[in-house]
Backbone of each chain as ProteinMPNN parsed JSONL, in Angstrom:
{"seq_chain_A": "XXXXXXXXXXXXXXXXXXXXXXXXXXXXXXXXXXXXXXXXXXXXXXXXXXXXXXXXXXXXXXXXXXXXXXXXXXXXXXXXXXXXXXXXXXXXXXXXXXXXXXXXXXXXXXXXXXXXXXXXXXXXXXXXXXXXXXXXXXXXXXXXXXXX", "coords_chain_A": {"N_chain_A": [[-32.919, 116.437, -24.643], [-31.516, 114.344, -22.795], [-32.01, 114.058, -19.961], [-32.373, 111.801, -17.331], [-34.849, 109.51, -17.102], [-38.199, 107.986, -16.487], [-38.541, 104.976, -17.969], [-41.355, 103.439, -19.449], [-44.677, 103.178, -20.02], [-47.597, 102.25, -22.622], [-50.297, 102.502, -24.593], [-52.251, 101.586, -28.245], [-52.641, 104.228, -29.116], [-51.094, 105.902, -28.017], [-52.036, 107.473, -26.106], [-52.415, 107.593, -23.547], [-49.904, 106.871, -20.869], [-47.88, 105.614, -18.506], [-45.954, 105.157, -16.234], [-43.838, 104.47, -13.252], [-42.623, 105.828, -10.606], [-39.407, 106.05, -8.735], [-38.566, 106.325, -5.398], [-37.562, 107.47, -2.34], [-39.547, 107.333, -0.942], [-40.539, 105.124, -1.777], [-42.403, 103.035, -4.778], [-44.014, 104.262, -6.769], [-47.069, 105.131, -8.376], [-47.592, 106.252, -11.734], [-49.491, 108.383, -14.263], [-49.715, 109.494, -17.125], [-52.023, 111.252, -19.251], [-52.946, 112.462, -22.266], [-56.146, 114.299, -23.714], [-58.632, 114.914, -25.774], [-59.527, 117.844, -26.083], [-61.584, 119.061, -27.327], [-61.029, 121.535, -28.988], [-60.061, 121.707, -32.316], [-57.737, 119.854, -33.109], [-55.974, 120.038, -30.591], [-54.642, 119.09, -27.615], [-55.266, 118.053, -24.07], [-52.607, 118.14, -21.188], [-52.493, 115.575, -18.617], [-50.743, 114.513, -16.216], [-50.395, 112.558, -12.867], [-50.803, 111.121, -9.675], [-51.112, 107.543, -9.375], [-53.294, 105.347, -7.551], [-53.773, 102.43, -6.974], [-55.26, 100.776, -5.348], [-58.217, 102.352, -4.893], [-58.418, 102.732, -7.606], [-58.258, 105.349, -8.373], [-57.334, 108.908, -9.198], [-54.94, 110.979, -8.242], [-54.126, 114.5, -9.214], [-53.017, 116.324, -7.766], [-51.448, 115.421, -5.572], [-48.145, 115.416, -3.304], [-45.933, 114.222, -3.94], [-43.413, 114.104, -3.03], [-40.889, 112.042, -3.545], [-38.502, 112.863, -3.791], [-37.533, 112.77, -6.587], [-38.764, 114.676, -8.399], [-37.604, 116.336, -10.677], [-36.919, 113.763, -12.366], [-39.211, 112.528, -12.829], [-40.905, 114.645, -14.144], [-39.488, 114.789, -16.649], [-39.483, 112.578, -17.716], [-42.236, 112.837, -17.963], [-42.276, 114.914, -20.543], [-40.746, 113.422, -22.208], [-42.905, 111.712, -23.36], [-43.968, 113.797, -24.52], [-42.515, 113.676, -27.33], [-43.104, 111.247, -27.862], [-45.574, 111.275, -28.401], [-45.963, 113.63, -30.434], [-44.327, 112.397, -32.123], [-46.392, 110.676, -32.76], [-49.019, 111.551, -33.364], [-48.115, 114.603, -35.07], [-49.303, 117.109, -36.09], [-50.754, 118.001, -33.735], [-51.497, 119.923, -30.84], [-50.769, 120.716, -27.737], [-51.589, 121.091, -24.669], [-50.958, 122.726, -21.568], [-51.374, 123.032, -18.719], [-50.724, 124.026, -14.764], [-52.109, 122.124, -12.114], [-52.432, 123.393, -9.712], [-51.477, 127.042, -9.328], [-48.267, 126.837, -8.311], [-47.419, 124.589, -8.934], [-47.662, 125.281, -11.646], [-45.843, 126.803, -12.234], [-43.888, 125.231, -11.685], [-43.553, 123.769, -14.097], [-43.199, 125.757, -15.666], [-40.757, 126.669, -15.184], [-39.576, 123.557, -15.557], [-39.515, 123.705, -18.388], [-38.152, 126.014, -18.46], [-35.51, 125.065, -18.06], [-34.816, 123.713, -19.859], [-34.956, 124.591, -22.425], [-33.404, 124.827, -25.005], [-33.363, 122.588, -25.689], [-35.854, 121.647, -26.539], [-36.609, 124.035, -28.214], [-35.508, 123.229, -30.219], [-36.855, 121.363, -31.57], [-39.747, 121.928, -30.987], [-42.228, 124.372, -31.251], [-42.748, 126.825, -28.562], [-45.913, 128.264, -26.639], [-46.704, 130.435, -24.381], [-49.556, 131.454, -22.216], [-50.218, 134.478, -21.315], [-50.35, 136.172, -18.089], [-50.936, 138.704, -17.193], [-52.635, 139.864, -19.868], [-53.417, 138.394, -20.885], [-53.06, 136.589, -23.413], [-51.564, 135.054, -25.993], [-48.171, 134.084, -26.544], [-45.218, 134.213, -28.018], [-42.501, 131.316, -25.875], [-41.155, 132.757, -23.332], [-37.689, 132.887, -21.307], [-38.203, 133.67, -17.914], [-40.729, 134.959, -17.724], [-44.1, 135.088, -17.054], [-46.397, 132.112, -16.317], [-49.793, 131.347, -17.297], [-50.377, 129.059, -18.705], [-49.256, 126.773, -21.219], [-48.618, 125.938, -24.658], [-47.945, 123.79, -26.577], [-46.128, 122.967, -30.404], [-45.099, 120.495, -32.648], [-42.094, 121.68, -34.459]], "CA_chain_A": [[-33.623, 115.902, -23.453], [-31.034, 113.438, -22.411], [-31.99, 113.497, -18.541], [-32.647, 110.375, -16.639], [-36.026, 109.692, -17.148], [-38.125, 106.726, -16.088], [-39.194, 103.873, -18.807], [-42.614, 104.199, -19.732], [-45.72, 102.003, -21.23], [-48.255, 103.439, -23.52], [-51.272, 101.839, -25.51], [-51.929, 101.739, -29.077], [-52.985, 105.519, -30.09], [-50.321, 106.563, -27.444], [-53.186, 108.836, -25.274], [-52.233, 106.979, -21.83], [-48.901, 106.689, -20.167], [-48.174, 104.683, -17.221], [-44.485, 105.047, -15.407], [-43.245, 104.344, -11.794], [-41.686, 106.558, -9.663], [-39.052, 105.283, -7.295], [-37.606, 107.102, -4.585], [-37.452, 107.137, -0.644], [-41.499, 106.592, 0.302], [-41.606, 103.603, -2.11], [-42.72, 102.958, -5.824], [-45.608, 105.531, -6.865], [-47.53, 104.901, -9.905], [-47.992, 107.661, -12.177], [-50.381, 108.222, -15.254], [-49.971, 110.718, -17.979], [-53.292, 111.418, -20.17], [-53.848, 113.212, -23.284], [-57.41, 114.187, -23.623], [-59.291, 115.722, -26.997], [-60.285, 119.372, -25.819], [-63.062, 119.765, -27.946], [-60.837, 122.673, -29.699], [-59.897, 120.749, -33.015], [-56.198, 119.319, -33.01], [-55.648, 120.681, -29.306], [-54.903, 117.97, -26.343], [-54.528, 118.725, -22.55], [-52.164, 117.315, -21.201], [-52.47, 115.652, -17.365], [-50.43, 113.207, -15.007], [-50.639, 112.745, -11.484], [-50.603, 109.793, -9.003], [-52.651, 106.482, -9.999], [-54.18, 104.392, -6.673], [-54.228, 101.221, -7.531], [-56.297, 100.364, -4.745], [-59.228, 103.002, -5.115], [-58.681, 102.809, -9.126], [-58.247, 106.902, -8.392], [-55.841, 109.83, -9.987], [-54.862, 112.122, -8.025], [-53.205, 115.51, -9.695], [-52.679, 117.15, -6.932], [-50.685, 115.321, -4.506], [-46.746, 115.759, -3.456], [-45.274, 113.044, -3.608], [-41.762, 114.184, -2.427], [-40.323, 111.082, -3.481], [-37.089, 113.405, -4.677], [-37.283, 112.326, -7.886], [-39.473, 115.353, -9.332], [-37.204, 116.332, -12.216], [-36.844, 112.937, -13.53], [-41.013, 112.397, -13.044], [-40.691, 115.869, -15.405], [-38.313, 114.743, -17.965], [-40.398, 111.407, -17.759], [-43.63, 113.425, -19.39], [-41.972, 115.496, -21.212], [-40.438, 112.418, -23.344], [-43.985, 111.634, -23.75], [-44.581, 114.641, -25.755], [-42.093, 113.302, -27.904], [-43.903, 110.091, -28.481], [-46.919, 111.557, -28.769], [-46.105, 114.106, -31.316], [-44.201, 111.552, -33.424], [-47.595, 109.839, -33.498], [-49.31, 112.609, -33.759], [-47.347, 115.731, -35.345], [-49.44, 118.013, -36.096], [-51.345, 117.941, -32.767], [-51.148, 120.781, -30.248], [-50.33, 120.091, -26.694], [-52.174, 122.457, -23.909], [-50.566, 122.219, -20.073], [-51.363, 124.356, -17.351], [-50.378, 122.912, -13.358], [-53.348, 121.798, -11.064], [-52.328, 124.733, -8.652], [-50.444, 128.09, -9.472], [-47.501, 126.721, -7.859], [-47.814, 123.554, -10.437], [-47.814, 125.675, -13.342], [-44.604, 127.56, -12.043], [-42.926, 124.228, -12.015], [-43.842, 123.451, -15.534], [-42.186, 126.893, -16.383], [-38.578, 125.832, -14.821], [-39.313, 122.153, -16.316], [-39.507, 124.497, -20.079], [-36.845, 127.011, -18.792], [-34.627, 124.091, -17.874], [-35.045, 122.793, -21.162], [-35.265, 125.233, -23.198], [-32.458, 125.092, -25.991], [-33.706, 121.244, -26.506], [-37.055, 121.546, -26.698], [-36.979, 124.74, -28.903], [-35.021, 122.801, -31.302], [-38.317, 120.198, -31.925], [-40.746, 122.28, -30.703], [-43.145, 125.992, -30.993], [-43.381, 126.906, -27.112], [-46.491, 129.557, -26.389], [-47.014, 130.945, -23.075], [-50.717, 132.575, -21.669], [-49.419, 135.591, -20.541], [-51.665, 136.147, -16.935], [-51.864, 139.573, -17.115], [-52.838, 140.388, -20.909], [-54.241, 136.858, -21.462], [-52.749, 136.062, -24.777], [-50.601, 134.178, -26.791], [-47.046, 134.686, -26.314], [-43.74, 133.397, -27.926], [-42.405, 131.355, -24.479], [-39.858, 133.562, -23.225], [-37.414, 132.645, -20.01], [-37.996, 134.582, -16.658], [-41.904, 135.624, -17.823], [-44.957, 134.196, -15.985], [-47.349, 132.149, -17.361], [-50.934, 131.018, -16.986], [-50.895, 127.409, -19.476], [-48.639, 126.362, -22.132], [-49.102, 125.592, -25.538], [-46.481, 123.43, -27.666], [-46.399, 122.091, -31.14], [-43.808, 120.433, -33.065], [-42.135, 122.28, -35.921]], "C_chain_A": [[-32.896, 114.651, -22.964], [-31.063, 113.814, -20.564], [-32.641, 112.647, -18.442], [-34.078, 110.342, -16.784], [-36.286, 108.151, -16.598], [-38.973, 106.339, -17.85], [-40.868, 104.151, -18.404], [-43.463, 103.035, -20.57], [-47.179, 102.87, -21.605], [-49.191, 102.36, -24.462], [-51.097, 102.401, -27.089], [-52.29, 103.216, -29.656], [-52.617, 106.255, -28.85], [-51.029, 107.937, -26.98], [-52.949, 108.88, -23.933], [-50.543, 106.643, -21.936], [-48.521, 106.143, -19.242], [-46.443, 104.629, -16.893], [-44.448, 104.734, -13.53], [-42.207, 104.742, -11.268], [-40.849, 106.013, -8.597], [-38.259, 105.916, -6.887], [-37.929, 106.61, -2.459], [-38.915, 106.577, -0.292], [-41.789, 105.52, -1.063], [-41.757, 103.451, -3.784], [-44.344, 104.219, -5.971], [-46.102, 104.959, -8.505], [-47.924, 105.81, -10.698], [-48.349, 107.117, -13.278], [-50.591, 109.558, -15.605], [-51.198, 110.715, -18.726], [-53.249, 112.62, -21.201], [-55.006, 113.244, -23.715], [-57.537, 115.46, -24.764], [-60.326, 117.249, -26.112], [-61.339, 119.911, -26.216], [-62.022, 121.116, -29.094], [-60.181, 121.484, -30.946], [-58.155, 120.803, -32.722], [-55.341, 119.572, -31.218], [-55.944, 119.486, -28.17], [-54.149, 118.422, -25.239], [-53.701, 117.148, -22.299], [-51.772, 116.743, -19.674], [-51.696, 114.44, -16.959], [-50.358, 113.846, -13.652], [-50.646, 110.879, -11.205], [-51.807, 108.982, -9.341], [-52.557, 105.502, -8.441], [-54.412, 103.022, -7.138], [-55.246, 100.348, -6.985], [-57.506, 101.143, -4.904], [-59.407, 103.28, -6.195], [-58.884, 104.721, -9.35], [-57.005, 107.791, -8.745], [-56.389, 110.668, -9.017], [-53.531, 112.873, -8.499], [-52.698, 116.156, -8.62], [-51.977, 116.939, -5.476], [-49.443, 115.502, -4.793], [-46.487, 114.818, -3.116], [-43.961, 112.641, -2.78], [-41.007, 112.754, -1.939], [-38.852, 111.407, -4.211], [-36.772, 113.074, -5.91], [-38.167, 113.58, -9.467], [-39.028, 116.11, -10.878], [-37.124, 114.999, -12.867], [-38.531, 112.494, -13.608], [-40.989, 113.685, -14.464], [-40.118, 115.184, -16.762], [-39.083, 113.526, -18.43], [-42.096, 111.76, -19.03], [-42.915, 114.256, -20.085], [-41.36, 115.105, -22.616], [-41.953, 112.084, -23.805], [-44.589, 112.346, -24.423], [-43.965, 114.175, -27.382], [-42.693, 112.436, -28.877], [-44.966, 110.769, -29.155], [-46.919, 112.388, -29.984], [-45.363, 113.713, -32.982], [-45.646, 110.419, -34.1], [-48.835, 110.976, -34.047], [-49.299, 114.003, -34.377], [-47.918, 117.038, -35.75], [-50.426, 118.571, -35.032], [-50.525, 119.435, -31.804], [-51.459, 120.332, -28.614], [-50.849, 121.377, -25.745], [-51.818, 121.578, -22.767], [-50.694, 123.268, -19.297], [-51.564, 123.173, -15.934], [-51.979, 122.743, -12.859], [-53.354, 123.378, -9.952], [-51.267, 125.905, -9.784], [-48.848, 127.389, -9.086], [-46.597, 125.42, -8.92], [-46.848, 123.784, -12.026], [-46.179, 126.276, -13.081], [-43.584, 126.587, -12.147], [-42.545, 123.641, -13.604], [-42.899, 124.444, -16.099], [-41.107, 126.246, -16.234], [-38.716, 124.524, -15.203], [-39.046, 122.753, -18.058], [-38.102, 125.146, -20.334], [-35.602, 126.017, -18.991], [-34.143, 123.708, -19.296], [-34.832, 123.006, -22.569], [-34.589, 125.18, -24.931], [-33.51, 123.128, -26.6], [-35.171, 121.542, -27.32], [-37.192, 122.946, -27.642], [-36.274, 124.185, -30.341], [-35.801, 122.221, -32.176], [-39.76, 121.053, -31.9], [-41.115, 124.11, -30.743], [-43.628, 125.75, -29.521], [-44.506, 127.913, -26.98], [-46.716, 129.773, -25.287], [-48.252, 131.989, -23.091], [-50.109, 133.049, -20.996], [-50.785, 136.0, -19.126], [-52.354, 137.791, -16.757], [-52.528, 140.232, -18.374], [-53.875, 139.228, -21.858], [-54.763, 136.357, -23.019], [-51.751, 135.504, -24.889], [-49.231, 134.543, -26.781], [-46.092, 133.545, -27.078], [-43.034, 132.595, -26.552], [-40.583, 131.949, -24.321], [-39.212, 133.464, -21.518], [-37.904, 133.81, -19.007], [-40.197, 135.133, -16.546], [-42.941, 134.512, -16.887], [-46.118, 134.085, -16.495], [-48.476, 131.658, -16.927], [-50.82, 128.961, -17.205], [-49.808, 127.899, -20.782], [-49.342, 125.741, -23.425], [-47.775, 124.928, -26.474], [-46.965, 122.181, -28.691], [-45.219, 121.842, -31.542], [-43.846, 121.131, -34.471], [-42.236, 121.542, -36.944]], "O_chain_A": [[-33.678, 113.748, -22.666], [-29.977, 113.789, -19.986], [-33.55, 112.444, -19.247], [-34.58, 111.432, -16.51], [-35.427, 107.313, -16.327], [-39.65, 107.058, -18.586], [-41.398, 104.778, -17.487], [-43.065, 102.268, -21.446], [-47.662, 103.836, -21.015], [-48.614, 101.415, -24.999], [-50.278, 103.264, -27.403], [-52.173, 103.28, -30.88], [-53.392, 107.11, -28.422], [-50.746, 109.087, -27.317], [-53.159, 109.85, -23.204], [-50.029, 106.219, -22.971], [-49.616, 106.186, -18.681], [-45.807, 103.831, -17.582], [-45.439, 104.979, -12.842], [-41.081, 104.25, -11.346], [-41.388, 105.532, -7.601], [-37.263, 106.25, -7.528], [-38.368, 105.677, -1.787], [-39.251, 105.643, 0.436], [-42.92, 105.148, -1.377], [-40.751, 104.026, -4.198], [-45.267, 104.659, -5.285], [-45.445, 104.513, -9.446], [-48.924, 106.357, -10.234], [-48.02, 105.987, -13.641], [-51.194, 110.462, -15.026], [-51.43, 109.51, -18.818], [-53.561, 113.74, -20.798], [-55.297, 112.184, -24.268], [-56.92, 116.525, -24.777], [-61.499, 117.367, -25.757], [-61.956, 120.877, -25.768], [-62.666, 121.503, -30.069], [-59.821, 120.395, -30.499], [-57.545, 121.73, -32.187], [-54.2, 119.2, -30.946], [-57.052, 119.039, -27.873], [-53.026, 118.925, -25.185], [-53.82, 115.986, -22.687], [-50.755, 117.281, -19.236], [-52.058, 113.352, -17.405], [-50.292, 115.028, -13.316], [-50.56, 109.896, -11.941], [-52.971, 109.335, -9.531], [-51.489, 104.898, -8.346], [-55.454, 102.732, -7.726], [-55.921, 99.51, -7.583], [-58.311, 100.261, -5.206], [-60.366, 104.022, -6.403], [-59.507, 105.247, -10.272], [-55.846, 107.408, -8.587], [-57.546, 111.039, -8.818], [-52.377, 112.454, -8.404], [-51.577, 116.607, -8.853], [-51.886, 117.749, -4.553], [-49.103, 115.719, -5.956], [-46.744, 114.408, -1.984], [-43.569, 111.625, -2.206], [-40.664, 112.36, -0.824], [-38.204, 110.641, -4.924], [-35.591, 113.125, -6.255], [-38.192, 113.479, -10.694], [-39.748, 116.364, -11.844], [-37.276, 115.062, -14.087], [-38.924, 112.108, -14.709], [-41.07, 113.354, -15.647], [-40.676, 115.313, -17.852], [-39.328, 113.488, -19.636], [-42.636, 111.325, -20.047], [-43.834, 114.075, -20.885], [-41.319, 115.754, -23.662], [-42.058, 112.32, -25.008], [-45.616, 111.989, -25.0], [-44.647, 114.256, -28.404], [-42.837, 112.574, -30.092], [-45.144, 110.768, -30.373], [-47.802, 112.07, -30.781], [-45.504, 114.139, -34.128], [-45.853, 109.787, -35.136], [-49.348, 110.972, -35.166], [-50.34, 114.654, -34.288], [-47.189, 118.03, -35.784], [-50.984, 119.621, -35.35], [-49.389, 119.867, -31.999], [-52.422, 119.6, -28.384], [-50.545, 122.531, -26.05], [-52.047, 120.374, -22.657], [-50.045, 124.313, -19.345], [-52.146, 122.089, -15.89], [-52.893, 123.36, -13.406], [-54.285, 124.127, -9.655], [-50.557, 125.573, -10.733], [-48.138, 127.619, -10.065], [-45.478, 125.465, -9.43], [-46.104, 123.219, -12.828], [-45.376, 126.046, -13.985], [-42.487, 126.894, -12.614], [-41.477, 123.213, -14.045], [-41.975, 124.139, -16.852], [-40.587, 125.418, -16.983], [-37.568, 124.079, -15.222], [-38.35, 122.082, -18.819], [-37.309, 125.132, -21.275], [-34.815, 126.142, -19.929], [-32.974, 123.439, -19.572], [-34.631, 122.239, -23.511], [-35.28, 125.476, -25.906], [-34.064, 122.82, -27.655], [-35.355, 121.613, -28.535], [-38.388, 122.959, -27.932], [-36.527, 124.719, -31.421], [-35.656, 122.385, -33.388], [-40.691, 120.84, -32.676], [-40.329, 124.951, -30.309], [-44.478, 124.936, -29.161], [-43.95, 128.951, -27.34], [-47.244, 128.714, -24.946], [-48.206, 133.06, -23.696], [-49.439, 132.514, -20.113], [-51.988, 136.053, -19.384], [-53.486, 138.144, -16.427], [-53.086, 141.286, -18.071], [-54.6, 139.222, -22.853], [-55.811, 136.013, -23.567], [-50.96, 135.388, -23.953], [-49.151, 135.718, -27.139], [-46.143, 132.335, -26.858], [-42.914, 133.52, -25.748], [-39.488, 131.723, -24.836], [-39.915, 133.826, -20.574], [-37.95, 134.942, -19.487], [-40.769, 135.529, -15.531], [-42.629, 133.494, -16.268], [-46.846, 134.961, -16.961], [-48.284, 131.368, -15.746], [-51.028, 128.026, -16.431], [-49.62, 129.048, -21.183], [-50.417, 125.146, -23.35], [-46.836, 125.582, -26.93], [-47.604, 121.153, -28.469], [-44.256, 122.511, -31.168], [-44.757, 121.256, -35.29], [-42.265, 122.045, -38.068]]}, "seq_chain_B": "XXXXXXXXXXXXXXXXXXXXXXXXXXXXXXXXXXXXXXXXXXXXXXXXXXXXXXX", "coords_chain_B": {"N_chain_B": [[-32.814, 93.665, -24.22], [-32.879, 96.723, -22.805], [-31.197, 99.573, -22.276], [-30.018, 102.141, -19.714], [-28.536, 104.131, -20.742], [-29.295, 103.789, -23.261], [-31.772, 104.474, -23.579], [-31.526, 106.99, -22.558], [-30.269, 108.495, -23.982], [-31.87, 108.708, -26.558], [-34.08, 110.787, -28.262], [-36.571, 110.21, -28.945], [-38.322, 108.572, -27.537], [-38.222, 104.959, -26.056], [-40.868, 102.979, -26.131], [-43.088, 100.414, -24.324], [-45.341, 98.475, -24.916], [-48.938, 98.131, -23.34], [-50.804, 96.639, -23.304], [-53.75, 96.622, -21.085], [-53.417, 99.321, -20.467], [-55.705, 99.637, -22.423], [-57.795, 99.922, -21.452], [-58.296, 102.782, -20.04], [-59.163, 104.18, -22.209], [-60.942, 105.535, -22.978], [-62.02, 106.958, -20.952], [-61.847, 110.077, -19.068], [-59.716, 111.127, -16.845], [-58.015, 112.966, -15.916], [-60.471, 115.212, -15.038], [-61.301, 117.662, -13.895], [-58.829, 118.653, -14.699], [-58.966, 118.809, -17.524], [-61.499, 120.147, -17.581], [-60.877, 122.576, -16.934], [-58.57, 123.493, -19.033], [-60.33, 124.08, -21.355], [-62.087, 126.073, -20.634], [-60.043, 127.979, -20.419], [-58.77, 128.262, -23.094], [-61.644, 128.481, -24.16], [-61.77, 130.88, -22.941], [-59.19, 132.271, -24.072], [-58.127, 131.685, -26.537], [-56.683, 130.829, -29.483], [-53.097, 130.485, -29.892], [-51.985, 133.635, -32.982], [-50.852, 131.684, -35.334], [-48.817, 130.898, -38.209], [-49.117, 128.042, -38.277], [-51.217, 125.364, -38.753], [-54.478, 124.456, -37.069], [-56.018, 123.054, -37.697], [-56.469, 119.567, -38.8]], "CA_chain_B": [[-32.16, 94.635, -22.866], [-32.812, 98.036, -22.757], [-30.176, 99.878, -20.97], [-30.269, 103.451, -19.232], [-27.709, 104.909, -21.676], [-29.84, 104.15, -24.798], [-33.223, 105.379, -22.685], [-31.694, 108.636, -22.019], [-30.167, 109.023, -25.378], [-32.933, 109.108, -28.054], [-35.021, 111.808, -28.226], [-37.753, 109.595, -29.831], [-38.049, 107.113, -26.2], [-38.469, 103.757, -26.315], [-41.67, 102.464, -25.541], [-43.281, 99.36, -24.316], [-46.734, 98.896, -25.239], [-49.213, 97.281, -22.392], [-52.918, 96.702, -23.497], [-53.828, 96.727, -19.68], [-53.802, 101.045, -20.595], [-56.455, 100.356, -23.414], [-58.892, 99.839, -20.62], [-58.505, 103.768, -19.575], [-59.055, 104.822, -23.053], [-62.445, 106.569, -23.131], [-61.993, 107.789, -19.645], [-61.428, 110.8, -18.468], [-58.511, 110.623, -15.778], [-58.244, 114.435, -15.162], [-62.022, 115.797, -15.604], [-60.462, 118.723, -13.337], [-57.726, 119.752, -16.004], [-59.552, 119.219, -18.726], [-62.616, 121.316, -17.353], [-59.374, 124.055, -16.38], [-58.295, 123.786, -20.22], [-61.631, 124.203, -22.405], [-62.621, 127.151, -20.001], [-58.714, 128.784, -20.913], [-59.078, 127.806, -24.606], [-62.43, 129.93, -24.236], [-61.187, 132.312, -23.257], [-57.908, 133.193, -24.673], [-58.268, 131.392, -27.586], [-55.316, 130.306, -29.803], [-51.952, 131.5, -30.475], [-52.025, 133.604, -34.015], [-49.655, 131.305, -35.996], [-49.4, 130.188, -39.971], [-49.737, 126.899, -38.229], [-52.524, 125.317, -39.09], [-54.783, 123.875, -36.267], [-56.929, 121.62, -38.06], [-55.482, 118.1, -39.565]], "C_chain_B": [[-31.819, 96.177, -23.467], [-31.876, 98.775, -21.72], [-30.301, 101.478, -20.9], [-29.86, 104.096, -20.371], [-28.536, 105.401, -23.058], [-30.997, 104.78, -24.498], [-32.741, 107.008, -23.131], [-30.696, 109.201, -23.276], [-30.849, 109.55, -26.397], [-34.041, 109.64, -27.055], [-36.513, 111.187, -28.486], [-37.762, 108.279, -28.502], [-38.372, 105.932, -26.998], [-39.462, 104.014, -25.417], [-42.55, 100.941, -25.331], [-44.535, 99.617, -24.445], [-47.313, 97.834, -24.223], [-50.754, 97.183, -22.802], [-53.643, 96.87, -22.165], [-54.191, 98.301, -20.111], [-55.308, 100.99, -21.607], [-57.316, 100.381, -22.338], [-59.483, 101.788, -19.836], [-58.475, 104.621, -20.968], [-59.964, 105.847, -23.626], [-63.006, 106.804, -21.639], [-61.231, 108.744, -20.006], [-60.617, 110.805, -17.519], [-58.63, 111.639, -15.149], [-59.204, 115.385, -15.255], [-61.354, 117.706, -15.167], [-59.839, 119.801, -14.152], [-58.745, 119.912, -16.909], [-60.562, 120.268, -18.911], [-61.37, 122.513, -17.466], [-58.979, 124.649, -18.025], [-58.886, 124.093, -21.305], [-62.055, 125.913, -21.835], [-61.222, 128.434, -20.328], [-58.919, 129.457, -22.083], [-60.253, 128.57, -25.08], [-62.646, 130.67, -24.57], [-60.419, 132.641, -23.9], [-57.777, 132.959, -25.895], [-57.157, 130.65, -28.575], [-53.912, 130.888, -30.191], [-52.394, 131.965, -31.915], [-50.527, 133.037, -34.499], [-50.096, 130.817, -37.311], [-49.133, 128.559, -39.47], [-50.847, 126.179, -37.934], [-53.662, 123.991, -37.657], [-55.489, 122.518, -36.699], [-56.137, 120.75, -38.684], [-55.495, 118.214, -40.775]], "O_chain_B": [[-30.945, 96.616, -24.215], [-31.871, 98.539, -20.511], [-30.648, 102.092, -21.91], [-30.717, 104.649, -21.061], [-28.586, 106.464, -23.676], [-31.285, 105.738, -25.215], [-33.342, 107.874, -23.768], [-30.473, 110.409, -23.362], [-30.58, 110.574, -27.026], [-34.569, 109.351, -25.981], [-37.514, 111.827, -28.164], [-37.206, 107.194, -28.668], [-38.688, 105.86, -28.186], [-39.427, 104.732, -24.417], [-42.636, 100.301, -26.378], [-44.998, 100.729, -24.191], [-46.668, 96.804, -24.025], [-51.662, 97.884, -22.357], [-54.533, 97.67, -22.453], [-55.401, 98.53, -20.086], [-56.017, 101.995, -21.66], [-57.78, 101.517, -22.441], [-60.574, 102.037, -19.324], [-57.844, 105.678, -20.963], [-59.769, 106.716, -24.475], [-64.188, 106.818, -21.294], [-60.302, 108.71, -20.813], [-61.105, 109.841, -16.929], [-59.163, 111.663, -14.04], [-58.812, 116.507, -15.576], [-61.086, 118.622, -15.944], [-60.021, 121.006, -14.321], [-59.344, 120.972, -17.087], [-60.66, 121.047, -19.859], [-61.34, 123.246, -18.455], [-59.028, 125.843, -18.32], [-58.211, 124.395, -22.289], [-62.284, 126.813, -22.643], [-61.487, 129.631, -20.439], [-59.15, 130.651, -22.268], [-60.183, 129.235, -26.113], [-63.189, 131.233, -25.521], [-60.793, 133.564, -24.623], [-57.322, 133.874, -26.582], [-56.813, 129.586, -28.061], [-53.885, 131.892, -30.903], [-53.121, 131.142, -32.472], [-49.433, 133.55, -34.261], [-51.226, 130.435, -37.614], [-48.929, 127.786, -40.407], [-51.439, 126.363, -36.871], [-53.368, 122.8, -37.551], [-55.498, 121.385, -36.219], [-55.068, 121.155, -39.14], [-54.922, 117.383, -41.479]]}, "name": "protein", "num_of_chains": 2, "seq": "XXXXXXXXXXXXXXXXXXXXXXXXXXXXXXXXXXXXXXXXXXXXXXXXXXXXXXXXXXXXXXXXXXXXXXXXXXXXXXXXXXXXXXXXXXXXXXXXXXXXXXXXXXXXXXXXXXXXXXXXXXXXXXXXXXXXXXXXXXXXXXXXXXXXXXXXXXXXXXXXXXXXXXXXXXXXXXXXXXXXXXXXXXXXXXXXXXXXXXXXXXX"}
């Protein structure tokens, strides 16, 4: 995972994330979250834009501040952290939209040789809606990754 | 001085720690996802693997 990523700040039981995006429309503030699922060891895993004036997240805006692979590579080091603090924790990601989640794939496919080196990828398969080895080119619902 | 090179070297980032985050620590941020991921989880349930879910 040596792409450009941005620097990153993180509290003490590394659950919150907090980076800044900078590209053409400006500084953006972004905020990753890991959140306890209720399923035991299993945490979703969400960022999206933080408001500093309305103290509001939104997941679902575009920021098209051209910088969306290194925002990617940005959480994706954050699994890192997180599963050196955590390691035997399981990591659940599916996008805000379909379109989202398809990005997440090509942020995995992209990636793939690194991140299978550290990590068990699983892919919800959409039409059989199970558990899958994650395999390039396939299409997935939500992600599941632990470290080996 | 942290410099790009060593950033985008280690696999294991550097991080700065900001207490300012503990304040969003028993919030919810993405109620949204998380509702999206319990309702998945549900359903589909978990991968079968000999790794073990519980701690």
């Amino acid at each position: 995972m040596n792409k450009p990523r941005y620097l990153y700040k993180s509290e003490e039981f590394m659950m919150i994330f907090e980076f800044v995006s900078e590209g053409p429309k400006g500084q953006i503030k972004k905020m990753v979250q890991y959140t306890d699922t209720g399923t035991e060891n299993v945490f979703n895993l969400a960022f999206g834009d933080y408001n500093e004036k309305t103290k509001n997240i939104n997941d679902l805006s575009i920021a098209n501040n051209g910088d969306s692979t290194k925002v990617l590579a940005t959480v994706a080091s954050t699994v890192y952290a997180f599963t050196e603090k955590y390691p035997n924790a399981w990591i659940f990601a599916t996008g805000s939209t379909a379109v989202r989640t398809r990005l997440y794939r090509m942020g995995i496919t992209n990636n793939i040789e690194d991140i299978k080196a550290d990590f068990d990828v699983y892919g919800l398969t959409t039409d059989t809606n199970t558990w899958v080895e994650f395999i390039i080119g396939e299409d997935y619902e939500a992600f599941l990754i632990t470290k080996k | 001085m942290t410099t790009i090179e060593e950033l985008n070297q280690s696999k294991i980032p550097i991080i700065v720690f900001d207490r300012k985050l503990e304040q969003f620590r028993d919030k919810v941020l993405f109620p949204a996802k998380l509702k999206k991921a319990k309702e998945i989880l549900a359903r589909a349930g978990l991968p079968k693997t000999k790794k073990r879910f519980a701690h």
